[in-house]
N, CA, C and O atoms as CSV, one atom per row, in Angstrom:
chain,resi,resn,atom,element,x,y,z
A,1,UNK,N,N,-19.324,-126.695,-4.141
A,1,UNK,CA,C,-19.176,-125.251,-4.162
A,1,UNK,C,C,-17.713,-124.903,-4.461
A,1,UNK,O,O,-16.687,-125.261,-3.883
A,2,UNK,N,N,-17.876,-124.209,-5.385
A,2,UNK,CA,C,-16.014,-123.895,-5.834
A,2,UNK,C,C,-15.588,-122.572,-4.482
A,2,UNK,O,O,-16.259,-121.685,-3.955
A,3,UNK,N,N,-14.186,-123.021,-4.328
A,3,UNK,CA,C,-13.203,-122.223,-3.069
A,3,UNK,C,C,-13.278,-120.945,-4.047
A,3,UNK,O,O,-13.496,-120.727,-5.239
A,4,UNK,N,N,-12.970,-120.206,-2.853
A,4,UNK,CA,C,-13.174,-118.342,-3.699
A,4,UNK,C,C,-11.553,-118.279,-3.089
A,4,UNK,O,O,-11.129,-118.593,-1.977
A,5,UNK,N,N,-10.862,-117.755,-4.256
A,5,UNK,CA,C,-9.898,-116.946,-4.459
A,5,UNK,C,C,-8.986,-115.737,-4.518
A,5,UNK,O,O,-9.070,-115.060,-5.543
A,6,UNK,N,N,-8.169,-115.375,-3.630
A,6,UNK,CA,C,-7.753,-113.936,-4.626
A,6,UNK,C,C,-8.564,-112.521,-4.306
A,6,UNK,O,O,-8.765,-112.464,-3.092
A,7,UNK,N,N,-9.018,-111.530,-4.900
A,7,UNK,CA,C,-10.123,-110.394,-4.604
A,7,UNK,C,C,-11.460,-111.173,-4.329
A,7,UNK,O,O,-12.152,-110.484,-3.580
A,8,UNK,N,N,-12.031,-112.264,-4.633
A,8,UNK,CA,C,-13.069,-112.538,-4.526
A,8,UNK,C,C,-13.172,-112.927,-3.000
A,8,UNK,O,O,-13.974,-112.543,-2.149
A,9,UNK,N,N,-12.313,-113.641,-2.932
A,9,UNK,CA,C,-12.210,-114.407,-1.547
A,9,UNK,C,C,-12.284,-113.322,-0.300
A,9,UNK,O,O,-13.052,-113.560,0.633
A,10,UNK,N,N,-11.466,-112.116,-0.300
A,10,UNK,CA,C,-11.568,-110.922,0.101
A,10,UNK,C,C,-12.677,-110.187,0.411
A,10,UNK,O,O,-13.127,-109.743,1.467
A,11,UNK,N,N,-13.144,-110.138,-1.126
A,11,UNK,CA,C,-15.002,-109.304,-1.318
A,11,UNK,C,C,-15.717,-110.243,-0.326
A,11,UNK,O,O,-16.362,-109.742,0.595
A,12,UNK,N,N,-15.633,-111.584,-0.469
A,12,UNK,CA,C,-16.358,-112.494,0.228
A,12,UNK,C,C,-16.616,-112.137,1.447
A,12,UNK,O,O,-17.782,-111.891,1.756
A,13,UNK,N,N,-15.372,-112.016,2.577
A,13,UNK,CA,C,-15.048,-111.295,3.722
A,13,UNK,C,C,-15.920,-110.392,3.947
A,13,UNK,O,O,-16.746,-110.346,4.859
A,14,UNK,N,N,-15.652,-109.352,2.743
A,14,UNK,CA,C,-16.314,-108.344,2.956
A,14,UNK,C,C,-17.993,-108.492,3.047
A,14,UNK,O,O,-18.352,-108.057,4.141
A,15,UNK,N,N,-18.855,-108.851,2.442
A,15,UNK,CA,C,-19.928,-108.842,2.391
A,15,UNK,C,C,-20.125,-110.036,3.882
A,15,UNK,O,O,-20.990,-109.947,4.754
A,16,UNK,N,N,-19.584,-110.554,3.830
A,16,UNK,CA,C,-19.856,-111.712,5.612
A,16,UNK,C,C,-20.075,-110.574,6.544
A,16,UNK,O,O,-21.059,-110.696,7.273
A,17,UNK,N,N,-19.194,-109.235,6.704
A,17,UNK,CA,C,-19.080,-108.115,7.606
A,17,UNK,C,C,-20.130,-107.215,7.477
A,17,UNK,O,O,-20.486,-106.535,8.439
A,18,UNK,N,N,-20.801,-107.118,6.107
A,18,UNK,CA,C,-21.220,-106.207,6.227
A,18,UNK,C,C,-22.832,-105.886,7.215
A,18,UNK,O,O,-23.820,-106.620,7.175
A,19,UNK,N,N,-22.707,-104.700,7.980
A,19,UNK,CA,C,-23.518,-104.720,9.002
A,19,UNK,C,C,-24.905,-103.656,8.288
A,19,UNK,O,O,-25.784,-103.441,9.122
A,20,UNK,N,N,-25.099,-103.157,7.204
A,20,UNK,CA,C,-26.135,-102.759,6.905
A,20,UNK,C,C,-25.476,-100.707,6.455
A,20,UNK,O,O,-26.207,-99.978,5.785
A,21,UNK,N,N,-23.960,-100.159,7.043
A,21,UNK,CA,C,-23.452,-99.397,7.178
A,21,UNK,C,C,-22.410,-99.583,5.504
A,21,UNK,O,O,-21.424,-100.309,5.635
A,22,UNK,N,N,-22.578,-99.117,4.414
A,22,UNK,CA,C,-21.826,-99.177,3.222
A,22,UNK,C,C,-20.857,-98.456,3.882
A,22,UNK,O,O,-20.047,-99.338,4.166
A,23,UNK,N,N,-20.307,-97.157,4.417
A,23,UNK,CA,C,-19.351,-96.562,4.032
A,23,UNK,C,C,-18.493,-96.903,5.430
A,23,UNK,O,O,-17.291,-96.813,5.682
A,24,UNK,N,N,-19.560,-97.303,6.168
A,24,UNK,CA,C,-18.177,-97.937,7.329
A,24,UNK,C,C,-18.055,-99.506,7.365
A,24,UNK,O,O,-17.764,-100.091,8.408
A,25,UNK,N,N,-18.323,-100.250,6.010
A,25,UNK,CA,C,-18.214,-101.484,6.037
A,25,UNK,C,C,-16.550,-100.934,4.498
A,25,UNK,O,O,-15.385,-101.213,4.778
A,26,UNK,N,N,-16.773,-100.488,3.643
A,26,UNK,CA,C,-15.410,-100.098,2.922
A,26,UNK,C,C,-14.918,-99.746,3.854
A,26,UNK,O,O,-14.104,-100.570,4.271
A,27,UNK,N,N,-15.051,-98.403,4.757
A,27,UNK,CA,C,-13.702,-98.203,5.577
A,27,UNK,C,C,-13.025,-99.470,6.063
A,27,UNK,O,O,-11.862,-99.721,5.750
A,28,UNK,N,N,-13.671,-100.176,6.740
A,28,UNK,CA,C,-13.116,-101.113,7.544
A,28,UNK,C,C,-12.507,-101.684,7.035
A,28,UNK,O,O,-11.692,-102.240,7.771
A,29,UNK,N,N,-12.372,-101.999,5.647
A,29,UNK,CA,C,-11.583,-102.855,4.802
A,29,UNK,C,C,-10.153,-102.065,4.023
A,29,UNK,O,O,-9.084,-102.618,3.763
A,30,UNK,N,N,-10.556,-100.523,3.744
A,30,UNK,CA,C,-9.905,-100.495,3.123
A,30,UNK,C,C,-8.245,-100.268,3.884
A,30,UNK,O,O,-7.136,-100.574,3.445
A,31,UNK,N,N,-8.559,-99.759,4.886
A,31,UNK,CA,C,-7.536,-99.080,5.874
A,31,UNK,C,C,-6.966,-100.291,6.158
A,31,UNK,O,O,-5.776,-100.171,6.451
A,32,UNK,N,N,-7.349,-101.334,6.178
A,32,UNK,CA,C,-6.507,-103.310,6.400
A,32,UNK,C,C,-5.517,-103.212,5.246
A,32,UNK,O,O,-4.306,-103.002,5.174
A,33,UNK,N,N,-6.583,-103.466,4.290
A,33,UNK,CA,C,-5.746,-103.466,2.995
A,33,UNK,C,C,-4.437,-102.552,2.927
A,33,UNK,O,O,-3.286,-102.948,3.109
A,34,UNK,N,N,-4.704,-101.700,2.732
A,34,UNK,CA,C,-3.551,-100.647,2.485
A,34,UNK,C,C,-2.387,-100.286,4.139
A,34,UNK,O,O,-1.300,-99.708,4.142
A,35,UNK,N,N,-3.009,-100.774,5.132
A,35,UNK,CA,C,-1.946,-101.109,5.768
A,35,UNK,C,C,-1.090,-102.259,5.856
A,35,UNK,O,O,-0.050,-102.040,6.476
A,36,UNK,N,N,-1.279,-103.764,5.279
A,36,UNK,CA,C,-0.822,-104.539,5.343
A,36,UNK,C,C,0.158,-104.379,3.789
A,36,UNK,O,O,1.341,-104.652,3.994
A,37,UNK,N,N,-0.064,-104.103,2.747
A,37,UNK,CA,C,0.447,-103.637,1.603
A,37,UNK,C,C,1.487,-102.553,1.732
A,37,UNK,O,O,2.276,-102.386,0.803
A,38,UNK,N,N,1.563,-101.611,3.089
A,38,UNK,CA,C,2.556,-101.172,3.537
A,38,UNK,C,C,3.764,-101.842,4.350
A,38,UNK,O,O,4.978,-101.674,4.463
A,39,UNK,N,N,2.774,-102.689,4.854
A,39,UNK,CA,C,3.587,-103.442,6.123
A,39,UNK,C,C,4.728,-104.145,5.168
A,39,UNK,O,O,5.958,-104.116,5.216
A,40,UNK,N,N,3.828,-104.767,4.309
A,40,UNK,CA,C,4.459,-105.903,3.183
A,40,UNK,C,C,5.397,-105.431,2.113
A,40,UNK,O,O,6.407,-106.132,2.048
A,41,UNK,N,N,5.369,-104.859,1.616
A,41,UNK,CA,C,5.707,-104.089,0.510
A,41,UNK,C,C,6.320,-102.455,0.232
A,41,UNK,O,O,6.927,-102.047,-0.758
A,42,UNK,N,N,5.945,-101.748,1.408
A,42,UNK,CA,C,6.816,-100.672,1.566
A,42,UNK,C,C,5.633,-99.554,0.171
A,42,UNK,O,O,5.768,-98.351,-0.055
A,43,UNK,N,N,4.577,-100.535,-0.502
A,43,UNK,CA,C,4.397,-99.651,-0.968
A,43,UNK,C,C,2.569,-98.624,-0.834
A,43,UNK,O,O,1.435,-99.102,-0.814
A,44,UNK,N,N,2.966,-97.316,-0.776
A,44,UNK,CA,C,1.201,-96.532,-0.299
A,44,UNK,C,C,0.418,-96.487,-1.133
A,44,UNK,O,O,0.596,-95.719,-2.078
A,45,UNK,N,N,-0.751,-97.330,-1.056
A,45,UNK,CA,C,-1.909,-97.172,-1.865
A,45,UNK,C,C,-2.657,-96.082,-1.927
A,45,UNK,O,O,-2.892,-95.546,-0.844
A,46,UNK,N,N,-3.026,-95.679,-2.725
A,46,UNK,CA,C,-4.014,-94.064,-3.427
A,46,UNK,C,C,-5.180,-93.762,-2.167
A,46,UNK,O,O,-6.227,-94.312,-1.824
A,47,UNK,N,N,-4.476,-92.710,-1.741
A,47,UNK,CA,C,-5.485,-92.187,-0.888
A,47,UNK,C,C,-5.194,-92.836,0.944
A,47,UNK,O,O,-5.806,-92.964,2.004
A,48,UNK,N,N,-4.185,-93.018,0.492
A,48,UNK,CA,C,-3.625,-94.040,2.551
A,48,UNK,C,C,-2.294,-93.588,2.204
A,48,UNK,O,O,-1.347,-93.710,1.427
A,49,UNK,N,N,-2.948,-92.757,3.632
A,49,UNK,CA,C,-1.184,-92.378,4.651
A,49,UNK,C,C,-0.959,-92.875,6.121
A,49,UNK,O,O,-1.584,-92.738,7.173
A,50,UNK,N,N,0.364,-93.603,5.698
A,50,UNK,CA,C,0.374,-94.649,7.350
A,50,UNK,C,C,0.321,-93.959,8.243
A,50,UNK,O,O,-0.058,-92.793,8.126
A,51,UNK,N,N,0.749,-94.577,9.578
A,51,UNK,CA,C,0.916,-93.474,10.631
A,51,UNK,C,C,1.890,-94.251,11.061
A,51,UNK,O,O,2.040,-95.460,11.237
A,52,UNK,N,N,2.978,-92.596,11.286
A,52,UNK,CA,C,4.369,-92.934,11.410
A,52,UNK,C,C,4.124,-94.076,12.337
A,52,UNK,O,O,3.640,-94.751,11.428
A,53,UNK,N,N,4.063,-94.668,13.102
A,53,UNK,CA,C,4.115,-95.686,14.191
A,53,UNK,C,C,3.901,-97.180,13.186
A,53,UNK,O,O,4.182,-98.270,13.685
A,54,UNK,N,N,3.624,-97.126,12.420
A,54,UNK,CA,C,3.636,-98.626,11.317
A,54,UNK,C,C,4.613,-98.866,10.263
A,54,UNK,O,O,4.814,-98.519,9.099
A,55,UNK,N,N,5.343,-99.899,11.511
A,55,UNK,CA,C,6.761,-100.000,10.546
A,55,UNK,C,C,6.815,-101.666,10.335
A,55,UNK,O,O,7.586,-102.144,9.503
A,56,UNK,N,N,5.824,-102.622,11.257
A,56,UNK,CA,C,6.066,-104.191,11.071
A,56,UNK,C,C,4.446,-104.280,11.272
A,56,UNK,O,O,3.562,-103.545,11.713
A,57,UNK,N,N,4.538,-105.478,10.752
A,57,UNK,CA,C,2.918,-106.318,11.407
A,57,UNK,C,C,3.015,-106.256,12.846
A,57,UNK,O,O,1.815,-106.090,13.068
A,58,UNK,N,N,3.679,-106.269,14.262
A,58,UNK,CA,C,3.347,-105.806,15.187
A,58,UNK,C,C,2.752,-104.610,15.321
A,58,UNK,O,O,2.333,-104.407,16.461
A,59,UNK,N,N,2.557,-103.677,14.479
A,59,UNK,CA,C,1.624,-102.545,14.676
A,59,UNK,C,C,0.499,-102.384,14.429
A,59,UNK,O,O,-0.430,-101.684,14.831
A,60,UNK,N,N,0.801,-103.634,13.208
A,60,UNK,CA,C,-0.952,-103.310,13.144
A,60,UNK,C,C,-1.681,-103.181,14.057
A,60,UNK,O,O,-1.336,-103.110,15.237
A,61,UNK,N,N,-2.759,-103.135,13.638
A,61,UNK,CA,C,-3.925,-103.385,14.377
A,61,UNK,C,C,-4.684,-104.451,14.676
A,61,UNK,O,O,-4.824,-105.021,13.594
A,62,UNK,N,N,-5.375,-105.183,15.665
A,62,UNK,CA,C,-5.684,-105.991,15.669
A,62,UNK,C,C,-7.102,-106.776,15.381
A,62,UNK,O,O,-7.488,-107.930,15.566
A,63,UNK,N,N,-7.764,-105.421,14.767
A,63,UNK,CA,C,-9.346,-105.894,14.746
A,63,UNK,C,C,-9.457,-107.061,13.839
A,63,UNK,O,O,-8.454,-107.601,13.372
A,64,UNK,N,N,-11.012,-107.569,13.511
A,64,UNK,CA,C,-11.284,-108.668,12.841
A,64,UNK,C,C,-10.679,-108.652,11.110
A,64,UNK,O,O,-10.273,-109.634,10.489
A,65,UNK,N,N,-10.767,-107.365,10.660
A,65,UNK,CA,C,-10.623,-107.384,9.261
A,65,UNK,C,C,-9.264,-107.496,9.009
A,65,UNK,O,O,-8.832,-107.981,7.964
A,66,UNK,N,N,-8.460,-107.012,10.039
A,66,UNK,CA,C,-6.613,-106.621,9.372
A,66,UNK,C,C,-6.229,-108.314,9.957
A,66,UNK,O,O,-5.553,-108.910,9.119
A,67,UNK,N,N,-6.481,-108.990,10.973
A,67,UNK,CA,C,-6.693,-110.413,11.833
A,67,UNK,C,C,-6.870,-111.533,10.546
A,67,UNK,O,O,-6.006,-112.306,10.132
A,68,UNK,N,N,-8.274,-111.366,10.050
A,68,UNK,CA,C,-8.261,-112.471,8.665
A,68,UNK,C,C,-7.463,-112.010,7.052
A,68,UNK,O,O,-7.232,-112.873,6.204
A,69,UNK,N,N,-7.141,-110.629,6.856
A,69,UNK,CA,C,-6.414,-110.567,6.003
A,69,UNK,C,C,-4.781,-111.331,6.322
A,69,UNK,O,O,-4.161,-111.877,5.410
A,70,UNK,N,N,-4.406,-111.277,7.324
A,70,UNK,CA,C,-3.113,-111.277,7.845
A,70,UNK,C,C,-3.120,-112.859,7.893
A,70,UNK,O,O,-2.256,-113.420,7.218
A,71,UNK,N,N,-3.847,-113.502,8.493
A,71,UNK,CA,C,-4.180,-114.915,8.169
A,71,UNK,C,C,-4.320,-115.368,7.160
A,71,UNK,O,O,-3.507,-116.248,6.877
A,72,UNK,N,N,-5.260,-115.066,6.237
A,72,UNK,CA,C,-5.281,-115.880,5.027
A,72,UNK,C,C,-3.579,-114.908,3.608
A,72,UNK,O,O,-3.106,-115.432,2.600
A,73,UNK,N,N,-3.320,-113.927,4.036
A,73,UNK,CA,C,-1.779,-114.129,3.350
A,73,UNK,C,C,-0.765,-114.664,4.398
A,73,UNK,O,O,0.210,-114.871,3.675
A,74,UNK,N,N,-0.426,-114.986,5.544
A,74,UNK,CA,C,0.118,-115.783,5.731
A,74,UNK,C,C,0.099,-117.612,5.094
A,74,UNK,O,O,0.803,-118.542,4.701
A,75,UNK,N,N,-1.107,-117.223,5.344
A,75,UNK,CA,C,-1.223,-119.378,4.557
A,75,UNK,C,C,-1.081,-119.337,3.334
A,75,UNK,O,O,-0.819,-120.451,2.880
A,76,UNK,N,N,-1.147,-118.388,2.443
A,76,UNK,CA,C,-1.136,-118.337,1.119
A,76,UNK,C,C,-1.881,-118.213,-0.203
A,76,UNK,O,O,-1.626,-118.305,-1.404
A,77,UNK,N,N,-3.195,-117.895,0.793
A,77,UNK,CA,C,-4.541,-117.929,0.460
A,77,UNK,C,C,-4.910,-116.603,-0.469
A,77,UNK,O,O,-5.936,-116.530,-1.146
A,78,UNK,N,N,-3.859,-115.526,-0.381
A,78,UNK,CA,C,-3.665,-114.235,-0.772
A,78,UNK,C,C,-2.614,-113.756,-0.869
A,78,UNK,O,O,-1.737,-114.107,-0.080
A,79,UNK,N,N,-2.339,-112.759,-1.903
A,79,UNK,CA,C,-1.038,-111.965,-2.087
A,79,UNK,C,C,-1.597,-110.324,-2.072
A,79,UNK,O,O,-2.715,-109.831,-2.224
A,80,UNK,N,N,-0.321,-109.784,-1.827
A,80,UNK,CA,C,-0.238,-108.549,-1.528
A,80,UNK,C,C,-0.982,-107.556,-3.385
A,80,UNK,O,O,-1.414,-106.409,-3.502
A,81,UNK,N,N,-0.833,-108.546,-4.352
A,81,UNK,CA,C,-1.860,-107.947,-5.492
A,81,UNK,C,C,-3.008,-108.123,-5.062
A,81,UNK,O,O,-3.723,-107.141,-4.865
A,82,UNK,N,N,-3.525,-109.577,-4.778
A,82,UNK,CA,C,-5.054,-109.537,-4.648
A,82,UNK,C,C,-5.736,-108.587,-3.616
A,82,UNK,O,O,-6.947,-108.463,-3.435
A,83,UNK,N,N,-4.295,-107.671,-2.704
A,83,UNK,CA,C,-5.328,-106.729,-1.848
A,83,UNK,C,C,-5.325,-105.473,-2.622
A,83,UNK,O,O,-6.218,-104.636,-2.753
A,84,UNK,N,N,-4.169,-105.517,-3.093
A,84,UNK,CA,C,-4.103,-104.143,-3.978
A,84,UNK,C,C,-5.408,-104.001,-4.977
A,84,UNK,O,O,-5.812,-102.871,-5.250
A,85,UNK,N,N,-6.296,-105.591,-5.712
A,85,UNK,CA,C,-7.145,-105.535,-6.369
A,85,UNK,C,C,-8.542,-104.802,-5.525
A,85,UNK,O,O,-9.249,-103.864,-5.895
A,86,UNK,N,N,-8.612,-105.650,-4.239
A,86,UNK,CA,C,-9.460,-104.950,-3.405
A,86,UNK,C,C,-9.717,-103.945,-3.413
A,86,UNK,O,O,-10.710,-103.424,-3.921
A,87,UNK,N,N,-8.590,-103.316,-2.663
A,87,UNK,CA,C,-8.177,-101.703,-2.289
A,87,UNK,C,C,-8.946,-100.811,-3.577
A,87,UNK,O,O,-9.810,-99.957,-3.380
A,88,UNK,N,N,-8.553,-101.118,-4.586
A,88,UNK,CA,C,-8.985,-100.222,-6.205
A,88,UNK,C,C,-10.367,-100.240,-5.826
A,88,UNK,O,O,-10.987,-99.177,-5.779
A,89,UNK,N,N,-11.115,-101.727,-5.451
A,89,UNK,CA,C,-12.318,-101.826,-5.729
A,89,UNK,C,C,-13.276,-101.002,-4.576
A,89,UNK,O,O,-14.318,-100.349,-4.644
A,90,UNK,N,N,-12.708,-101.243,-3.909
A,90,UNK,CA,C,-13.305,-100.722,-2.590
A,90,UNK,C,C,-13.341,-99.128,-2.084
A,90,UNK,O,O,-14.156,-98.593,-1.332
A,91,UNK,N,N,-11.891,-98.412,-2.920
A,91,UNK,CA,C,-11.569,-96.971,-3.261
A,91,UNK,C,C,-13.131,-96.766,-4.018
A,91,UNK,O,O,-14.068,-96.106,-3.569
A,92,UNK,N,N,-13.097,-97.370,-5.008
A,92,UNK,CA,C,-13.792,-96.842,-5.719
A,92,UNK,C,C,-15.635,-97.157,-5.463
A,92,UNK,O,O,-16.531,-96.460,-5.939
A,93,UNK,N,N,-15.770,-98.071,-4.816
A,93,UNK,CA,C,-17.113,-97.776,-3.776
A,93,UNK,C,C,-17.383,-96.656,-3.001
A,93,UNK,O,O,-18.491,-96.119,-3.007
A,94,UNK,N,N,-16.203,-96.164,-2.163
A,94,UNK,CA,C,-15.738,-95.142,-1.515
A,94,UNK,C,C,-16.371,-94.245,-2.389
A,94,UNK,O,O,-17.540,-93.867,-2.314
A,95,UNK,N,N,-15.533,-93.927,-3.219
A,95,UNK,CA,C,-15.749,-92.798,-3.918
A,95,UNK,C,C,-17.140,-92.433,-4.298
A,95,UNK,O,O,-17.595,-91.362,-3.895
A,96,UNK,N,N,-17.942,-93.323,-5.125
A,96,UNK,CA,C,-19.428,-93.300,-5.343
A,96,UNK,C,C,-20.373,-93.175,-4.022
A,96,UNK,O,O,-21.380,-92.476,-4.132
A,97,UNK,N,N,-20.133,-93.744,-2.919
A,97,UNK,CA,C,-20.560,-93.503,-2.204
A,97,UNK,C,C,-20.323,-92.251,-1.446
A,97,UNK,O,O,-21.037,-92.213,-0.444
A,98,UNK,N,N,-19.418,-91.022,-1.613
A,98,UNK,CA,C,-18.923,-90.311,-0.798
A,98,UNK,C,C,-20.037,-89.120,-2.267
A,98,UNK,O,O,-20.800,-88.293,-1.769
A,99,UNK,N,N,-19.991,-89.179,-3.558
A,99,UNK,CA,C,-20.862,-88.499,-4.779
A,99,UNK,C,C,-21.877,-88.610,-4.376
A,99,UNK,O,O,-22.642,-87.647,-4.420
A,100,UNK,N,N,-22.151,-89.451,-3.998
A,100,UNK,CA,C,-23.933,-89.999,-3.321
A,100,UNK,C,C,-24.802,-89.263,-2.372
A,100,UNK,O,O,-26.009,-89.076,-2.220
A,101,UNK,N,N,-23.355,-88.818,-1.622
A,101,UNK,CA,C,-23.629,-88.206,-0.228
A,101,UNK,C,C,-23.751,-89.042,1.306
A,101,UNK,O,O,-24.326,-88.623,2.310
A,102,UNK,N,N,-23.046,-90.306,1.145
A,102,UNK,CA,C,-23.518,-91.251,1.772
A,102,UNK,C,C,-22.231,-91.199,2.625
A,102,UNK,O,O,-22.252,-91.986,3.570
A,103,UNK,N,N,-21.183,-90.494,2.511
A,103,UNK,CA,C,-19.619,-90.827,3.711
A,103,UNK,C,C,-20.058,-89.940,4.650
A,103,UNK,O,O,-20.865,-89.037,4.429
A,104,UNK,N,N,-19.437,-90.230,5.898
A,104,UNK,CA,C,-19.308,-89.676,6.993
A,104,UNK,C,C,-18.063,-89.111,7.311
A,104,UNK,O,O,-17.897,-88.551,8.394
């Protein structure tokens, strides 16, 4: 079985989580993403505004999704693009799903 990589490796994550809930299985991801891409990089992804109180990875948060993102870019398993690839992808689930009528 070939190792998953990069956004895939990510999506992967994602679909392991998903509990049957589309728009609170993207949330959960996307708000990781785009906070650790702050943490990291200083820079705000489309549609995420931090909260003043997130200035290091001690703020994060600690649930399961921001926990294995933070893990697998520590080991090297991910970079701060491959979440940014996410983030786009997952915005944009968001979005169709919110046309749909399906966000909360």
């Amino acid at each position: 079985m070939a190792r998953l990589v990069g956004k895939a490796l990510i999506l992967d994550h994602v679909r392991m989580s998903f509990t049957g809930d589309p728009w609170g299985t993207v949330n959960g991801w996307v708000f990781p993403l785009a906070s650790i891409v702050w943490v990291e990089e200083g820079e705000l992804l489309r549609g995420f505004q931090p909260s003043p109180m997130l200035r290091n990875r001690a703020d994060l948060e600690s649930d399961w999704e921001t926990t294995a993102l933070l893990d697998l870019y520590t080991h090297g398993d991910l970079t701060t693009d491959h979440m940014r690839e996410a983030y786009a992808l997952l915005t944009r689930a968001a979005d169709i799903l919110r046309a749909m009528g399906r966000a909360y």
